[in-house]
C-alpha positions as CSV (number, residue, x, y, z in Angstrom):
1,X,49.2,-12.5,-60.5
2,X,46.7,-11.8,-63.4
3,X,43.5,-10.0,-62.9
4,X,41.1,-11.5,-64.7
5,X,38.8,-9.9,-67.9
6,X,36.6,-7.0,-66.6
7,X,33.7,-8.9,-67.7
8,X,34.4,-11.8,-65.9
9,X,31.6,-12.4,-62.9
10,X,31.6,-14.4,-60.0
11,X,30.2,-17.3,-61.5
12,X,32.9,-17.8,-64.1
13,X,33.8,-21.1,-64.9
14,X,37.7,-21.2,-63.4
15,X,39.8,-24.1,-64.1
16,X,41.4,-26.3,-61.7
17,X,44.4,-28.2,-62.2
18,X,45.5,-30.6,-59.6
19,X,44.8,-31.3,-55.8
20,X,41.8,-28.2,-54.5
21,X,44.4,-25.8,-52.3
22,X,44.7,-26.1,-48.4
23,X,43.9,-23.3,-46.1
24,X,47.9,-22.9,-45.2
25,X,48.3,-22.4,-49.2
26,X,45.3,-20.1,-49.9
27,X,46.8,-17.8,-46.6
28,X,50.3,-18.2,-48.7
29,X,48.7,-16.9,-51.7
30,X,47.0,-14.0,-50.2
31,X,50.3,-13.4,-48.6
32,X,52.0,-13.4,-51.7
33,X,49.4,-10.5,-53.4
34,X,49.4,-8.5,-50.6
35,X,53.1,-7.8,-50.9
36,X,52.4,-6.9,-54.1
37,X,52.4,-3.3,-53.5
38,X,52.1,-2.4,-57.2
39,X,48.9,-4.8,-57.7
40,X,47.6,-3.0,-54.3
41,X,48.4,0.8,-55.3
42,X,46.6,0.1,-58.7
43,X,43.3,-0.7,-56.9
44,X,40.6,1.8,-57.4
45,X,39.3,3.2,-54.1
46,X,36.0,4.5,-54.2
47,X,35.2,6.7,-51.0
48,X,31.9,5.9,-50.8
49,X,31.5,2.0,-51.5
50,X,34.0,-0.8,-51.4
51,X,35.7,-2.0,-54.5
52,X,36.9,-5.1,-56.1
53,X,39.1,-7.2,-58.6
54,X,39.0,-10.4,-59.3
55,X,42.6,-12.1,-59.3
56,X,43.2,-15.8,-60.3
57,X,43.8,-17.7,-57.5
58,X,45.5,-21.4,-56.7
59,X,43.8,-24.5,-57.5
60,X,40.9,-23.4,-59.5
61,X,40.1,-21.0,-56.3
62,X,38.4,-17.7,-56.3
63,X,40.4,-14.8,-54.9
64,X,39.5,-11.0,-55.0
65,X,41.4,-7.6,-54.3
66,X,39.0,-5.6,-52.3
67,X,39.3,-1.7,-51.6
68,X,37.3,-0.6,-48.2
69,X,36.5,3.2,-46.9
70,X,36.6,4.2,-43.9
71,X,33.4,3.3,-42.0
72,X,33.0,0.2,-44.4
73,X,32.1,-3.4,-43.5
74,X,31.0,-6.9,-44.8
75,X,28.1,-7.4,-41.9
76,X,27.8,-11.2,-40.5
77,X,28.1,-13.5,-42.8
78,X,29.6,-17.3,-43.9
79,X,31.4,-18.5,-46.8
80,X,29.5,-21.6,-46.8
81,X,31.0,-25.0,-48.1
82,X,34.4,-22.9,-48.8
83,X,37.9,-22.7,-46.9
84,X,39.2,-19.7,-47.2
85,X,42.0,-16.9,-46.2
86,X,42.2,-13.3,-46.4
87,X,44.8,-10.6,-45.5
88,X,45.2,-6.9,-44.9
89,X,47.5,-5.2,-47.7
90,X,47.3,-2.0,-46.3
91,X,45.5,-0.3,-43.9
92,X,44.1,-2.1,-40.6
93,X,40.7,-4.3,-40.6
94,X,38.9,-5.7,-37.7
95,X,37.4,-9.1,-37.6
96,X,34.4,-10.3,-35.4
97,X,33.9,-14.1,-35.6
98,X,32.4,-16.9,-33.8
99,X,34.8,-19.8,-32.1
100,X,31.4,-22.2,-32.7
101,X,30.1,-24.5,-35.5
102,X,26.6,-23.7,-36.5
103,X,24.7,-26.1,-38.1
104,X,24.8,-25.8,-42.0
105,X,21.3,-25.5,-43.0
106,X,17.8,-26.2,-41.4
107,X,18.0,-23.4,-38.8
108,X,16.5,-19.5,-39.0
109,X,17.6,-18.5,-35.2
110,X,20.0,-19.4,-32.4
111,X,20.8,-18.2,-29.6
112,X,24.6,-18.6,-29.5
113,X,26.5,-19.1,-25.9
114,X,28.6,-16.8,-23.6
115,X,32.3,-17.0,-24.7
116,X,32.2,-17.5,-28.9
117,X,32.8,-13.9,-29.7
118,X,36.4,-13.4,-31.1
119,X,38.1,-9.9,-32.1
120,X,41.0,-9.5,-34.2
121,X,42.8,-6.7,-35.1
122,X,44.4,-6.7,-38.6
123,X,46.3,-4.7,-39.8
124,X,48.9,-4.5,-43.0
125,X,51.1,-8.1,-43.6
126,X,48.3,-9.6,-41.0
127,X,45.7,-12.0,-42.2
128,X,44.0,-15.4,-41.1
129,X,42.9,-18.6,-42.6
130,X,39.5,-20.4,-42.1
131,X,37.4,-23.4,-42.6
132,X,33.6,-23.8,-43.8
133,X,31.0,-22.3,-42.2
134,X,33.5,-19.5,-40.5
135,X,31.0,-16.8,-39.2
136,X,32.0,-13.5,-39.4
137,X,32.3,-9.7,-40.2
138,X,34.8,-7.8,-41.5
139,X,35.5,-4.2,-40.6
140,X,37.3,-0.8,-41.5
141,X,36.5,1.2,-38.3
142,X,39.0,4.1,-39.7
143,X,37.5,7.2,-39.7
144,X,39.6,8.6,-42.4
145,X,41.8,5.9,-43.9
146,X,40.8,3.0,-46.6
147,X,41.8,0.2,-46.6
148,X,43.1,-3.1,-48.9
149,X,42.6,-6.8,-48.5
150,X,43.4,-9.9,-50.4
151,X,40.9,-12.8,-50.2
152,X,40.8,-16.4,-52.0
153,X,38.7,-19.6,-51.2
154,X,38.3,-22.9,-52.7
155,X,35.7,-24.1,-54.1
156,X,34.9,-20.6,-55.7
157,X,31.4,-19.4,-53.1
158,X,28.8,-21.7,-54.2
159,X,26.9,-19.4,-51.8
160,X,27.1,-17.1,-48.4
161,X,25.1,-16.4,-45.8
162,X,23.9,-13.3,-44.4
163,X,22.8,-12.8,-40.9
164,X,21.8,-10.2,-38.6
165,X,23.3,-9.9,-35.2
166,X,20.9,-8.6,-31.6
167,X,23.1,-9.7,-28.2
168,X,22.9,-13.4,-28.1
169,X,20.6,-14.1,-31.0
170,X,21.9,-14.7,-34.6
171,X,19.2,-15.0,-37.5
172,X,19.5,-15.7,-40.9
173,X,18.2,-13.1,-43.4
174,X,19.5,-14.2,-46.4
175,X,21.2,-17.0,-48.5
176,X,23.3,-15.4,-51.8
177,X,24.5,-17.4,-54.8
178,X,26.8,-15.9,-57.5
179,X,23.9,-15.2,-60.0
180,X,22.9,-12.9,-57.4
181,X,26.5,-11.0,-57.2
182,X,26.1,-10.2,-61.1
């Protein structure tokens, strides 16, 4: 694996040679860099904030080393028009997600139904694919341990979405594109 400049940005141009990567080969990549335990012990760890390093990915995908202190978390949010995988390297991360498609665009609030709510414990060598429009949050709820994850989709995030989470009602608060990540 190659990390890639330190000036590179989210919206980098990244090549693509061949057939875009499936979910099963973006989960095999992650995979791959999270056994890595070299790549993973050379990640700064901030305590404060979470940290990251871009990493070329498969296919022309975007993948990123990501560093998370205790207490840390993504909030609710989708990956868009992207597939995607990601997987604990060391450490233990929780993820929240919804079992229901949401329509892509046109919508502010919904009231989502009894039964959608998924929990998943991961911990290190653990991790999960997903498809577009996969709602979710990831967690570290260590008190006193960080923790390390390997993520990659395809196409590189054209955007994500942000929402806020009350009971039953999930509302979007923001829509983020790469210029916004620089």
């Amino acid at each position: 694996m190659s990390v890639f400049p330190t000036d590179s940005s989210p919206s980098s141009p990244v090549s693509s040679d061949g057939p875009a990567p499936t979910q099963a080969e973006l989960l095999d990549f992650v995979r791959r860099v999270a056994a890595d335990t070299e790549l993973i012990a050379a990640l700064p760890l901030d305590p404060e904030g979470r940290t990251w390093v871009r990493l070329d990915g498969p296919g022309g995908s975007e993948a990123w080393l990501i560093g998370w202190p205790p207490g840390t978390g993504t909030g609710w949010h989708d990956h868009a028009d992207s597939v995607g995988a990601f997987m604990t390297a060391s450490g233990e991360l929780k993820e929240n997600s919804l079992a229901a498609r949401l329509p892509t665009d046109g919508w502010r609030t919904l009231e989502l139904t009894d039964g959608v709510d998924r929990e998943r414990l991961l911990p290190a060598g653990r991790g999960r694919a997903f498809g577009q429009h996969h709602v979710h949050e990831v967690l570290n709820e260590s008190p006193d341990r960080h923790a390390v994850s390997v993520h990659a989709y395809h196409p590189p995030l054209p955007r994500i979405r942000r929402y806020s989470r009350s009971g039953r009602i999930l509302r979007l608060e923001q829509v983020e594109r790469p210029e916004d990540w620089q």
